[in-house]
BAVOKOL-768776 format. One record per atom (N, C-alpha, C, CB): residue in three letters; atom name; x, z, y. Coordinates in nm, 3 decimals. Atoms other than C-alpha are relative to their C-alpha. Last residue first. Glycine has a CB too. Layout:
N
<r aa="ALA" at="CA" u="X" w="Z" v="Y"/>
...
//
This chain:
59
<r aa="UNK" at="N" u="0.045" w="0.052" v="0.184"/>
<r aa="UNK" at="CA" u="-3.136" w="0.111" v="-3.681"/>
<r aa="UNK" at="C" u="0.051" w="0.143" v="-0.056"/>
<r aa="UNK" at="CB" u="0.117" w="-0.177" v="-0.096"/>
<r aa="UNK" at="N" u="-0.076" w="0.062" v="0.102"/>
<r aa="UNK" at="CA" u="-3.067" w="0.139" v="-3.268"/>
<r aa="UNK" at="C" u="-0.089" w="0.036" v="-0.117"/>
<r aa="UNK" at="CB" u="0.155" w="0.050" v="-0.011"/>
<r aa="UNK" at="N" u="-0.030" w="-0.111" v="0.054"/>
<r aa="UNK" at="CA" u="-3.346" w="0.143" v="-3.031"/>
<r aa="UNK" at="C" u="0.086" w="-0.012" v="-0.119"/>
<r aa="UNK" at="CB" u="-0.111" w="0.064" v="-0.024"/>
<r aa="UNK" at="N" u="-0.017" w="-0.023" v="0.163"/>
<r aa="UNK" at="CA" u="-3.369" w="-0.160" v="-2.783"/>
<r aa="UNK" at="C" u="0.042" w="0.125" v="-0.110"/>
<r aa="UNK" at="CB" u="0.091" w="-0.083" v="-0.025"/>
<r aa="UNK" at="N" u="-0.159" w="-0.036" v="0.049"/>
<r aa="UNK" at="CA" u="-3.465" w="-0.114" v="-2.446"/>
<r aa="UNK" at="C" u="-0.013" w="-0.001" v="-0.128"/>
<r aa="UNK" at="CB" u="0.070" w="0.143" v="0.042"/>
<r aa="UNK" at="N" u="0.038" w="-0.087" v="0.091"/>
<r aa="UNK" at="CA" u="-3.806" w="-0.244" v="-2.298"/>
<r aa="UNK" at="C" u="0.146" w="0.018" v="-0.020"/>
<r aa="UNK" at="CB" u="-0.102" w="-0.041" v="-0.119"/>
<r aa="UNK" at="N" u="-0.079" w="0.067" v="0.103"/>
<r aa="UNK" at="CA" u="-3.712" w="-0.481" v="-1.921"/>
<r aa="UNK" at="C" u="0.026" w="0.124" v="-0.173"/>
<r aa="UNK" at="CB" u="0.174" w="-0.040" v="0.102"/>
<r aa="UNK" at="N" u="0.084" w="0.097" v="0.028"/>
<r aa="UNK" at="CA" u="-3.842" w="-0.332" v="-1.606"/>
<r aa="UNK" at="C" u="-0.025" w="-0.075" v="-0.181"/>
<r aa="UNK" at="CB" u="0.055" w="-0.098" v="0.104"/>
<r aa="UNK" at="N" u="0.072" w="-0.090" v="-0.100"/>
<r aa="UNK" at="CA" u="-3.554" w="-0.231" v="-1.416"/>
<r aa="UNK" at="C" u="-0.118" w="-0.082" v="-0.120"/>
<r aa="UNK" at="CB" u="0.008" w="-0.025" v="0.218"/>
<r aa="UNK" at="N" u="0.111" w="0.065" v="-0.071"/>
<r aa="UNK" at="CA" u="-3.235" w="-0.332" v="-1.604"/>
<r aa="UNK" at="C" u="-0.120" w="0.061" v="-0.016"/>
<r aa="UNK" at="CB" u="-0.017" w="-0.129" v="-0.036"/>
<r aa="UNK" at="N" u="0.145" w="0.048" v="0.091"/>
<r aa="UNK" at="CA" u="-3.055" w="-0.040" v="-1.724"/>
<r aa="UNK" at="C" u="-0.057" w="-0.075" v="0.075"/>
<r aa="UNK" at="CB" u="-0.112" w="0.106" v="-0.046"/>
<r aa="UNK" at="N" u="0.114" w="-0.048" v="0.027"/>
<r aa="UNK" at="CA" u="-2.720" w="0.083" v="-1.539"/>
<r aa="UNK" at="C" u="-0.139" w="-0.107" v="-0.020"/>
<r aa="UNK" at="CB" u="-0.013" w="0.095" v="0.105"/>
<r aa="UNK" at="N" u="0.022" w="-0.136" v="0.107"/>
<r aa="UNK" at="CA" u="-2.368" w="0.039" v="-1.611"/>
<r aa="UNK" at="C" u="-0.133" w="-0.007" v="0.016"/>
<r aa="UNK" at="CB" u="0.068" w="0.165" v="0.037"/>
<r aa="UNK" at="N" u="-0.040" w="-0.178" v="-0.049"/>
<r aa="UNK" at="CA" u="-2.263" w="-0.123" v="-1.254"/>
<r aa="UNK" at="C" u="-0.057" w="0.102" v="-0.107"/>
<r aa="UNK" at="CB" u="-0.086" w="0.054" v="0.168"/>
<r aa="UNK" at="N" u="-0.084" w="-0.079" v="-0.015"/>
<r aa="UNK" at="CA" u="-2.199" w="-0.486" v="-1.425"/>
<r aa="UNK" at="C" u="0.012" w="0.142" v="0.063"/>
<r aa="UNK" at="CB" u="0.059" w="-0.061" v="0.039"/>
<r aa="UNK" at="N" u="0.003" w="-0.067" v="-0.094"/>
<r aa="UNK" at="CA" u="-2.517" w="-0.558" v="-1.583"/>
<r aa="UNK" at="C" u="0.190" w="0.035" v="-0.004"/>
<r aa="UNK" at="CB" u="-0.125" w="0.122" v="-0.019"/>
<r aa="UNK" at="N" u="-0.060" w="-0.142" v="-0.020"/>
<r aa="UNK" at="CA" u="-2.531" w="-0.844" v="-1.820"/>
<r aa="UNK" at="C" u="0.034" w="0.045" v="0.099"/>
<r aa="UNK" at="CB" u="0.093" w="0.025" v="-0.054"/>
<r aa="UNK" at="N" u="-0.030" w="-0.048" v="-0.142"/>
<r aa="UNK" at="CA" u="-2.738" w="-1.147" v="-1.872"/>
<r aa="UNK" at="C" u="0.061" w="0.142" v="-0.083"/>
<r aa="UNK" at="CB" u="-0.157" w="0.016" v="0.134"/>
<r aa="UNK" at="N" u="0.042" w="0.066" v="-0.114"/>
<r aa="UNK" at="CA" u="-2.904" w="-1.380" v="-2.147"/>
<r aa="UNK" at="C" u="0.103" w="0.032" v="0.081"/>
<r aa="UNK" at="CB" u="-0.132" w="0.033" v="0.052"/>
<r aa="UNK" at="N" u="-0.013" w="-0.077" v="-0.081"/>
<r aa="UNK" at="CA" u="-2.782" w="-1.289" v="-2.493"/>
<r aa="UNK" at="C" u="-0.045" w="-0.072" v="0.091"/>
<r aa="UNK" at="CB" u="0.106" w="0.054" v="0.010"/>
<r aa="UNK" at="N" u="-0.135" w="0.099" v="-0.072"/>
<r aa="UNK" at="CA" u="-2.966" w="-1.528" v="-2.769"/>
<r aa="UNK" at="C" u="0.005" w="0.076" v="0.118"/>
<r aa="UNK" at="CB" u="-0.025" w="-0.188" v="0.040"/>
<r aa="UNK" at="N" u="-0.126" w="-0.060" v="-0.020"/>
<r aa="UNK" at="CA" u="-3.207" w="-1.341" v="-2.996"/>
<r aa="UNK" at="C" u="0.072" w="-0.010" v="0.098"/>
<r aa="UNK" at="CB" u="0.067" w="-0.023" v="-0.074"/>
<r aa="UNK" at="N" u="-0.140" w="-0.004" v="0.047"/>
<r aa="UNK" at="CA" u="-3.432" w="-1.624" v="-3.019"/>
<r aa="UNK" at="C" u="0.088" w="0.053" v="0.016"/>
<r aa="UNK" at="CB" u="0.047" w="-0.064" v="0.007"/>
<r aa="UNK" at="N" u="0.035" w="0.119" v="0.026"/>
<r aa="UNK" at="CA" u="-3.748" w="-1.522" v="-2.885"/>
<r aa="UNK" at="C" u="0.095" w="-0.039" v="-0.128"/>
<r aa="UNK" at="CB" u="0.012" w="-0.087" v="0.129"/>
<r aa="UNK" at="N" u="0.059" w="-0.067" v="0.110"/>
<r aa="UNK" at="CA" u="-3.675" w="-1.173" v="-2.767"/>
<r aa="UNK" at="C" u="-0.043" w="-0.135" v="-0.080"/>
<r aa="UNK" at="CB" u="-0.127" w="0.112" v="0.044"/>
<r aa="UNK" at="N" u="0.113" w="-0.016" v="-0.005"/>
<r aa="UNK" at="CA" u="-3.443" w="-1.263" v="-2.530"/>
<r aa="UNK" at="C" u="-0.053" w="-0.007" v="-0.124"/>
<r aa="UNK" at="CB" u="-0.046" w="-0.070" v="0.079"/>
<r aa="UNK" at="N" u="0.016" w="0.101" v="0.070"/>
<r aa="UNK" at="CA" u="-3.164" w="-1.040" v="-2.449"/>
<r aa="UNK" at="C" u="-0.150" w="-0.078" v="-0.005"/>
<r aa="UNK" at="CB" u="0.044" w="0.045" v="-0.119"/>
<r aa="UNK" at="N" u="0.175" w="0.079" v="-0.003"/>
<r aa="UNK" at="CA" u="-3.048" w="-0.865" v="-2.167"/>
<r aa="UNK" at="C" u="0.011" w="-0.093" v="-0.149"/>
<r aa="UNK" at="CB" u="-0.035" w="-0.145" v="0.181"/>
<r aa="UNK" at="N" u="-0.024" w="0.101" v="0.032"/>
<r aa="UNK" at="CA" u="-2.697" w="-0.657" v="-2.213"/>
<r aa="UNK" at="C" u="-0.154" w="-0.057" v="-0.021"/>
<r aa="UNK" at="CB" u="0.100" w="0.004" v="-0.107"/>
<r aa="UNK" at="N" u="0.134" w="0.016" v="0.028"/>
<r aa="UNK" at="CA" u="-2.633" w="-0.299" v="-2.065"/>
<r aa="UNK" at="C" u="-0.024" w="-0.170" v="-0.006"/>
<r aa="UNK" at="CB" u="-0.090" w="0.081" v="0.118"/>
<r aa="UNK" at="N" u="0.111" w="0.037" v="-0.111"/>
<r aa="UNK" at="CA" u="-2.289" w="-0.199" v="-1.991"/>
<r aa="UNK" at="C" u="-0.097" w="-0.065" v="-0.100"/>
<r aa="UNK" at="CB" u="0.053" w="-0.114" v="0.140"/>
<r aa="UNK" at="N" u="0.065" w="-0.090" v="-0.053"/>
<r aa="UNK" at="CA" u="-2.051" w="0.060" v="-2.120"/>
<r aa="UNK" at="C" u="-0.104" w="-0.077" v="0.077"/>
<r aa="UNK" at="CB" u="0.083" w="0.090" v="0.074"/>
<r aa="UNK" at="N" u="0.008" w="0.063" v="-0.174"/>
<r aa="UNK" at="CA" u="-1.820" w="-0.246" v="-2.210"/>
<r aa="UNK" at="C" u="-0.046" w="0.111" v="0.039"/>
<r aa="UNK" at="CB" u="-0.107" w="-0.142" v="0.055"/>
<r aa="UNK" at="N" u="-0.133" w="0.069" v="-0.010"/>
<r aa="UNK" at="CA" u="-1.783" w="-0.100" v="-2.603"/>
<r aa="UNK" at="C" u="0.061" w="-0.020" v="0.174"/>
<r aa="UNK" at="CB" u="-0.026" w="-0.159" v="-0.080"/>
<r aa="UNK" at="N" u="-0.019" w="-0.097" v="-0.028"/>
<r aa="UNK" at="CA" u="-2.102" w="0.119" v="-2.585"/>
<r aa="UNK" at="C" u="0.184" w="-0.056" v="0.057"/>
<r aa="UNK" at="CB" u="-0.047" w="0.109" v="-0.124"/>
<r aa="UNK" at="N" u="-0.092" w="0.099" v="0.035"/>
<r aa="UNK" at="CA" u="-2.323" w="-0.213" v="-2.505"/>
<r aa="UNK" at="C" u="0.133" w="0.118" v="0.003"/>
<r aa="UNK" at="CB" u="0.003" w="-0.149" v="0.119"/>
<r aa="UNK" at="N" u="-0.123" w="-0.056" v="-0.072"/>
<r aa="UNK" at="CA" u="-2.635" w="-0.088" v="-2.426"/>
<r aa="UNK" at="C" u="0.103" w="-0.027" v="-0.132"/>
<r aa="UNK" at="CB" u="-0.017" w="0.185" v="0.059"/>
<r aa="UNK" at="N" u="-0.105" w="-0.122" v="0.074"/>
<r aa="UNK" at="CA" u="-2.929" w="-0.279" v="-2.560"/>
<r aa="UNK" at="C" u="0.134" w="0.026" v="0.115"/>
<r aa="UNK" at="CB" u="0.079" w="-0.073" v="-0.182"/>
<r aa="UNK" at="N" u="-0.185" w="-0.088" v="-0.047"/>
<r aa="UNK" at="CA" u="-3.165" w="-0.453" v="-2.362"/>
<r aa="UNK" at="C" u="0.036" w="0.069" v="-0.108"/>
<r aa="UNK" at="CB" u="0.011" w="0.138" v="0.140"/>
<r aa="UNK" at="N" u="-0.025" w="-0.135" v="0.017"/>
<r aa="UNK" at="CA" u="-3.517" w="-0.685" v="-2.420"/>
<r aa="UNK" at="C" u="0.151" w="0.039" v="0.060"/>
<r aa="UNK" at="CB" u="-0.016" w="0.032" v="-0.157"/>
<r aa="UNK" at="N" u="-0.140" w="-0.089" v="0.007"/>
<r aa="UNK" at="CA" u="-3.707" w="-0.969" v="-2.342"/>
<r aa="UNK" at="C" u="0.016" w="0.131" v="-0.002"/>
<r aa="UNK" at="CB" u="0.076" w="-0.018" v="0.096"/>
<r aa="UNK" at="N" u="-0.073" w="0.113" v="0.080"/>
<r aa="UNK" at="CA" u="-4.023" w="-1.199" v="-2.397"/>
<r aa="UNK" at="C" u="0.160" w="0.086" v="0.034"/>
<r aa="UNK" at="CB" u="-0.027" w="-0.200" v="0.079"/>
<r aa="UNK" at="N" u="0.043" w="0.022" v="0.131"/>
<r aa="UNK" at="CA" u="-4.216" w="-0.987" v="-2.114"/>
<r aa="UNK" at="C" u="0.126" w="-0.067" v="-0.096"/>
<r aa="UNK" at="CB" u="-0.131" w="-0.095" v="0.010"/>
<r aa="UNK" at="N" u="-0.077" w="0.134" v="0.012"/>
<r aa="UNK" at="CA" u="-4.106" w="-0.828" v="-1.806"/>
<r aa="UNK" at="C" u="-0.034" w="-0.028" v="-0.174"/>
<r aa="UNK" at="CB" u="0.196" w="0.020" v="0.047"/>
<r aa="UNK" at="N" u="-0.120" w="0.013" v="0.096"/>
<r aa="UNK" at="CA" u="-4.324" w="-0.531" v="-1.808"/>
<r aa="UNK" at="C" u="0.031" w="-0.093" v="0.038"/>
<r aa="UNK" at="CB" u="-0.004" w="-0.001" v="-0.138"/>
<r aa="UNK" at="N" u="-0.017" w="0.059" v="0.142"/>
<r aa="UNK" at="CA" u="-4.590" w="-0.488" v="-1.497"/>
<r aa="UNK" at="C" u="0.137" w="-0.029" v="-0.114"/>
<r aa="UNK" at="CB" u="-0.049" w="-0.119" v="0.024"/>
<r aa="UNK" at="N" u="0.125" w="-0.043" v="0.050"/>
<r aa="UNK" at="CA" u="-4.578" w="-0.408" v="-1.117"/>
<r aa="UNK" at="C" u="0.005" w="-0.077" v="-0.159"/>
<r aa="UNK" at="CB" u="-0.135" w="-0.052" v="0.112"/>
<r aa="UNK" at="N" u="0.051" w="0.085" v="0.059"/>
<r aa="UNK" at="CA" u="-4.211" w="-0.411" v="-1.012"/>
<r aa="UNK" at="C" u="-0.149" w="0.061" v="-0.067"/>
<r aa="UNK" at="CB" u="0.107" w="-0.049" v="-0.089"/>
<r aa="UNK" at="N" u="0.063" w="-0.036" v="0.082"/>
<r aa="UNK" at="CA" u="-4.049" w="-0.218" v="-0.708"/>
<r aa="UNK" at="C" u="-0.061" w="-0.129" v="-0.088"/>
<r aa="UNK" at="CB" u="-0.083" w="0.088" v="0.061"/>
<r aa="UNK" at="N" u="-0.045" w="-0.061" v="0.133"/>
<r aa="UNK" at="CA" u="-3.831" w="-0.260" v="-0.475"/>
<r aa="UNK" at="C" u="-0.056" w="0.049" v="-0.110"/>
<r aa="UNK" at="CB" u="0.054" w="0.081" v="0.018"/>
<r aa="UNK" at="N" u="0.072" w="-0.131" v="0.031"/>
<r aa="UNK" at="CA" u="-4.031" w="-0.300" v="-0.196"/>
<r aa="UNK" at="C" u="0.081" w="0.073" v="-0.109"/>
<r aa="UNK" at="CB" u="-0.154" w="-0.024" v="-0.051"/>
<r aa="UNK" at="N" u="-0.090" w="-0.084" v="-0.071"/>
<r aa="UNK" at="CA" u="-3.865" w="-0.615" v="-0.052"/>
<r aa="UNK" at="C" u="-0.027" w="0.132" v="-0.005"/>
<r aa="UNK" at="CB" u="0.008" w="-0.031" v="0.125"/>
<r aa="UNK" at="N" u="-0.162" w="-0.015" v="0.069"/>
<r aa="UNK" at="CA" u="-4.102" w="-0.851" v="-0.234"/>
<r aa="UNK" at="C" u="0.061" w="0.079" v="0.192"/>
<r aa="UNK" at="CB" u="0.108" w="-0.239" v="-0.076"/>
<r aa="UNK" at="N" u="-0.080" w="0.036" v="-0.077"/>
<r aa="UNK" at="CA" u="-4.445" w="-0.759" v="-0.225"/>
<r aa="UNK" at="C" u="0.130" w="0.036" v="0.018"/>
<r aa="UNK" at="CB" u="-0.046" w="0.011" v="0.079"/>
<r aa="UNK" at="N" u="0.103" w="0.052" v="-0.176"/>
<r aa="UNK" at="CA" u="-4.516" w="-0.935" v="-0.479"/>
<r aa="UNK" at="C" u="0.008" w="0.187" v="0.051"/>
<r aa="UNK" at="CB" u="-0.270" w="-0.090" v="-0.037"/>
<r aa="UNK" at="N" u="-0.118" w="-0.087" v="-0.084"/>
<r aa="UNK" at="CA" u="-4.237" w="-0.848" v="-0.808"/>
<r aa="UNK" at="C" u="-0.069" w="0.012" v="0.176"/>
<r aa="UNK" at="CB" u="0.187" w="-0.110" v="-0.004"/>
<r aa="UNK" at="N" u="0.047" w="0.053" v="-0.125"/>
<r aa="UNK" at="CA" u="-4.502" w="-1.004" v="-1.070"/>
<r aa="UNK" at="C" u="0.109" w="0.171" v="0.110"/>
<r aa="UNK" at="CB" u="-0.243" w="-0.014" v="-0.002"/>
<r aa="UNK" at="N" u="0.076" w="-0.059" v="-0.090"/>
<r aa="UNK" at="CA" u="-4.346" w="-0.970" v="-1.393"/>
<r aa="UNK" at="C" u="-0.033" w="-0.029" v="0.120"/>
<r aa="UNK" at="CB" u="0.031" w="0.084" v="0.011"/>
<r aa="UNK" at="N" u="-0.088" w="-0.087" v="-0.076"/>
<r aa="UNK" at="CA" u="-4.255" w="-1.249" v="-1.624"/>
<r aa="UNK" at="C" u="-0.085" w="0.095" v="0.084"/>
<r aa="UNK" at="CB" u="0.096" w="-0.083" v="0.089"/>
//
């Protein structure tokens, strides 16, 4: 995972590893997965792109 030190900065130093995102056009929201086994993790409810985290490009 990334290193988030010092916390309250808002900011992240490094990728988040072992996961990804797609947008989700249906919901309009953005959907974590992990890269391992597929398997959804998390979803954003205000629409916008986890911080950190590669995005998936459609096919």
């Amino acid at each position: 995972m990334a290193k988030n030190a010092p916390i309250g900065d808002n900011a992240r130093r490094g990728a988040v590893r072992d996961r990804s995102q797609a947008f989700n056009p249906t919901t309009q929201t953005w959907t974590k997965r992990d890269a391992g086994n597929g398997q959804f993790m998390d979803q954003k409810k205000d629409g916008e792109p986890f911080k950190g985290v590669r995005k998936e490009h459609k096919k």
